[in-house]
C-alpha positions in Angstrom: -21.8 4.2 -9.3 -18.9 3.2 -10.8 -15.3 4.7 -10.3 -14.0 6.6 -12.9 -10.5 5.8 -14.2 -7.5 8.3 -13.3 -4.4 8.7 -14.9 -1.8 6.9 -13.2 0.0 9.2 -10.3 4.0 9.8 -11.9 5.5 8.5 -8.5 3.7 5.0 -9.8 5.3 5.3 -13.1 8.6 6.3 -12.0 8.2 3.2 -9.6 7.3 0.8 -12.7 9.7 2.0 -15.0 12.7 1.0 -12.1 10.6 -2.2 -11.0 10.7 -3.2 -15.0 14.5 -2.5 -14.8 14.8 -5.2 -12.2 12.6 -7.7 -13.6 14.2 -7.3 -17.4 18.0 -7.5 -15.1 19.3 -4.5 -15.5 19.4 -4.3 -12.3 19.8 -7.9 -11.2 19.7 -9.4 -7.8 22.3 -8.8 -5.5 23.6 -5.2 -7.6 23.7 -2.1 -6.4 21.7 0.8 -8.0 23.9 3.6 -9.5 23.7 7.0 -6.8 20.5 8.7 -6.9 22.2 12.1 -8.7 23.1 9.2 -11.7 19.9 7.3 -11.3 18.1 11.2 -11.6 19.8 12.0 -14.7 19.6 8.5 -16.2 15.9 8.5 -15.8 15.4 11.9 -17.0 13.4 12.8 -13.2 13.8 14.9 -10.4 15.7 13.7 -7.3 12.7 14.1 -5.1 10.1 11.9 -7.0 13.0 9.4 -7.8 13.6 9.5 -3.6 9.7 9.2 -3.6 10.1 6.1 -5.4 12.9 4.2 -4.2 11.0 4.1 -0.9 8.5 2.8 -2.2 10.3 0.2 -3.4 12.2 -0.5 -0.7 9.0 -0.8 1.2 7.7 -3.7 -1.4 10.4 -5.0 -0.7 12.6 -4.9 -3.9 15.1 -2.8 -2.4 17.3 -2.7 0.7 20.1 0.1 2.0 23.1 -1.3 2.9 25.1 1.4 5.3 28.2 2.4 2.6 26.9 0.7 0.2 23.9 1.9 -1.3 20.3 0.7 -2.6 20.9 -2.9 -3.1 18.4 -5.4 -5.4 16.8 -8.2 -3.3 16.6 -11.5 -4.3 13.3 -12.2 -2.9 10.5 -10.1 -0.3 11.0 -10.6 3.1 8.4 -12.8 5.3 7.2 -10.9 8.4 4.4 -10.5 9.6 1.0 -10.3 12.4 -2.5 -11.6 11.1 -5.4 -9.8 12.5 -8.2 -8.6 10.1 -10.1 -5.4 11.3 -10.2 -2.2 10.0 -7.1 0.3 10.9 -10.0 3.4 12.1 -11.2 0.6 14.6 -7.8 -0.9 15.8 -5.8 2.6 16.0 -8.9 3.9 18.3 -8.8 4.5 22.0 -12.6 5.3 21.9 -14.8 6.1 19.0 -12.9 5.1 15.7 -10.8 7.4 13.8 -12.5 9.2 10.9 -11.9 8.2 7.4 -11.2 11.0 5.1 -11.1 10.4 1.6 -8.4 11.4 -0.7 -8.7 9.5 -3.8 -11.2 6.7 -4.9 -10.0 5.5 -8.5 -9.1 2.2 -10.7 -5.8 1.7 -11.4 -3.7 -0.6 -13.3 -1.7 -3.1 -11.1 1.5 -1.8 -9.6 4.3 -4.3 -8.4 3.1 -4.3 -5.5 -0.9 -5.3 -6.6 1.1 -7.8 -8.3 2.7 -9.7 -6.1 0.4 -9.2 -3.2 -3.3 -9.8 -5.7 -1.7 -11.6 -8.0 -3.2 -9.3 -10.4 -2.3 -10.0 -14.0 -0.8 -7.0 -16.2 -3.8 -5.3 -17.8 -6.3 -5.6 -14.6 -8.1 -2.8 -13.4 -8.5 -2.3 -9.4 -10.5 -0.5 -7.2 -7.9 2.2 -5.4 -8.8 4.2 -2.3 -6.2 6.4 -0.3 -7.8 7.7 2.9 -6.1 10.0 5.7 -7.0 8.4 8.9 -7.6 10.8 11.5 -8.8 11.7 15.4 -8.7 15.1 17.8 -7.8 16.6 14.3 -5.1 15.3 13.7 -3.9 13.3 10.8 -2.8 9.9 12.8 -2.3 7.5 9.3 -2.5 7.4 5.7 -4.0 4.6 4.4 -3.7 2.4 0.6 -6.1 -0.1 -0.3 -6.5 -1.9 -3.7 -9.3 -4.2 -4.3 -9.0 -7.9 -6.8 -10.3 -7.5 -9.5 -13.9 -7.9 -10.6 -14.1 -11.4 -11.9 -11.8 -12.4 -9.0 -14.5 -11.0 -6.2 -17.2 -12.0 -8.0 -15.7 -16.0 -8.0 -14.7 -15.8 -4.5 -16.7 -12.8 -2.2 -19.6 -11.6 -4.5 -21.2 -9.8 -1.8 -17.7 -7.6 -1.3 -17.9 -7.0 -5.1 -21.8 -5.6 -4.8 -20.6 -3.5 -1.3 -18.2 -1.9 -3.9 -20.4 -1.3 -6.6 -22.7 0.6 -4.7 -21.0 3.3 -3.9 -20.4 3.1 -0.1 -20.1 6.5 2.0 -17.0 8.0 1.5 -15.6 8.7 4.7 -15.3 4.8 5.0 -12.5 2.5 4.6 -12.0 -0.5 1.7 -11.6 -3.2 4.9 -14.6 -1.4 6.8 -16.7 -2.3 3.4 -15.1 -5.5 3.3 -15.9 -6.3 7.3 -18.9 -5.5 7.0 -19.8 -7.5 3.7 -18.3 -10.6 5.0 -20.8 -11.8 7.5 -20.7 -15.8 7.3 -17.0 -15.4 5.1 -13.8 -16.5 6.7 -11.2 -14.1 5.7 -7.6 -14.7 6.7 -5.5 -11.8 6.7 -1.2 -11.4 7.1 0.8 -8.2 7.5 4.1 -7.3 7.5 5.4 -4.3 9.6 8.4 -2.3 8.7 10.3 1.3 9.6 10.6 4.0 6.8 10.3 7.5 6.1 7.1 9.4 4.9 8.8 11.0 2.4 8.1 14.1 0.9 4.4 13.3 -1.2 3.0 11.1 2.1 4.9 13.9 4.5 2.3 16.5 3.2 -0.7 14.0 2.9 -0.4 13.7 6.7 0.8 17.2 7.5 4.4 16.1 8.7 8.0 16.4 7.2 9.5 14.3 4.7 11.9 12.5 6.8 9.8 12.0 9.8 10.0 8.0 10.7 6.9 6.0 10.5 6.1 2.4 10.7 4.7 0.9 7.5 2.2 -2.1 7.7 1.3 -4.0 4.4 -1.7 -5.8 4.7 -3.6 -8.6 2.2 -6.4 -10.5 3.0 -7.8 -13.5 1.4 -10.8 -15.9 1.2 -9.4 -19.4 1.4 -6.3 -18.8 -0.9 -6.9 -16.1 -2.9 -6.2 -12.8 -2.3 -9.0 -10.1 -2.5 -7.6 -6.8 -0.6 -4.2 -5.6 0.1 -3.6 -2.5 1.7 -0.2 0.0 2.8 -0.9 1.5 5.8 1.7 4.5 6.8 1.6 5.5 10.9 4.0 8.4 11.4 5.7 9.1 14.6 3.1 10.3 17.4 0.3 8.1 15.9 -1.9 6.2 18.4 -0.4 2.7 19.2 -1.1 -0.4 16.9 -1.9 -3.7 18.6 0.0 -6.4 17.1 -0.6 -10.3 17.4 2.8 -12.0 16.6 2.2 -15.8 14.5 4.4 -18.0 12.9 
């Protein structure tokens, strides 16, 4: 069955719109964005989907905080990173894996983020999934994954493209489909692992506050060179510990 296409979530917009900024230089490397009350009114948004979407950039890596300074503009994403390809449900468990509960299962347009990460060109369509992770009831991650596009999977991992198409259960996770299609595929994966806040959309996703810490993991994983998953993984404070295998 295929996946419907849903209108773009405004927190993705909002992110574009500034992410265009940067790439056009209006916000060149190395500036300094103006204060989130002048950015707010600038942009026409409320300060709480604008916060919403400065972390997110910050997480991809477009944006730092500099202590008395402010949001800064990067010059380039940061390289950090542990490579380890298994599902998240299977490498947060401490017994049976964590259950996969479905939030939204869509197509999107690429993001920044799909961009860099996929190398998805402008008018590409990809598979989105965003799953709450979950065990003993409680909400323990909230997980993003974005497929390649079509043409790309069917070059490089056909039988990952067919997994997709028909319409796996639900309660299942992008990398589980992609696991389990890849029997005989080498797939190289790379993280990178970074401290944030939930903020206030992901805080009630997973139950928690908007400024509770988390850890944020970015994941991509390829066949040979090309990139056919990425993923954002958000594990709040209290969430079972991640196993991480450190490579240069």
């Amino acid at each position: 069955m295929a996946v419907s296409r849903q209108q773009r979530r405004p927190v993705v917009v909002l992110y574009e719109r500034i992410a265009d900024a940067i790439h056009e230089g209006i916000y060149p490397p190395g500036s300094t964005l103006p204060s989130e009350p002048r950015l707010a009114t600038e942009l026409g948004v409320s300060r709480p989907a604008l916060r919403e979407a400065l972390l997110l950039l910050q997480e991809d890596g477009l944006l730092s905080v500099r202590r008395g300074v402010g949001r800064t503009v990067n010059d380039r994403p940061p390289r950090r990173g542990y490579e380890h390809v298994q599902p998240l449900e299977e490498l947060l468990s401490t017994g049976a894996p964590l259950r996969v509960r479905p939030l939204l299962r869509a197509v999107e347009e690429p993001t920044d983020f799909t961009t860099q990460h996929l190398l998805a060109p402008a008018r590409a369509e990809l598979r989105f999934w965003e799953s709450v992770l979950t065990g003993e009831g409680t909400a323990a991650a909230l997980s993003q994954e974005w497929a390649a596009a079509e043409e790309v999977l069917e070059r490089t991992h056909p039988a990952f493209a067919e997994a997709l198409r028909a319409a796996p259960a639900p309660a299942t996770s992008m990398l589980a489909v992609l696991a389990a299609a890849s029997r005989g595929v080498a797939l190289t994966g790379h993280s990178g692992v970074s401290a944030t806040l939930l903020g206030q959309r992901r805080g009630e996703q997973l139950g928690r506050a908007a400024d509770t810490p988390a850890v944020l993991v970015t994941q991509v994983v390829r066949v040979g060179e090309t990139p056919i998953m990425a993923a954002k993984h958000m594990l709040p404070t209290g969430a079972p510990a991640l196993p991480v295998l450190q490579s240069n």
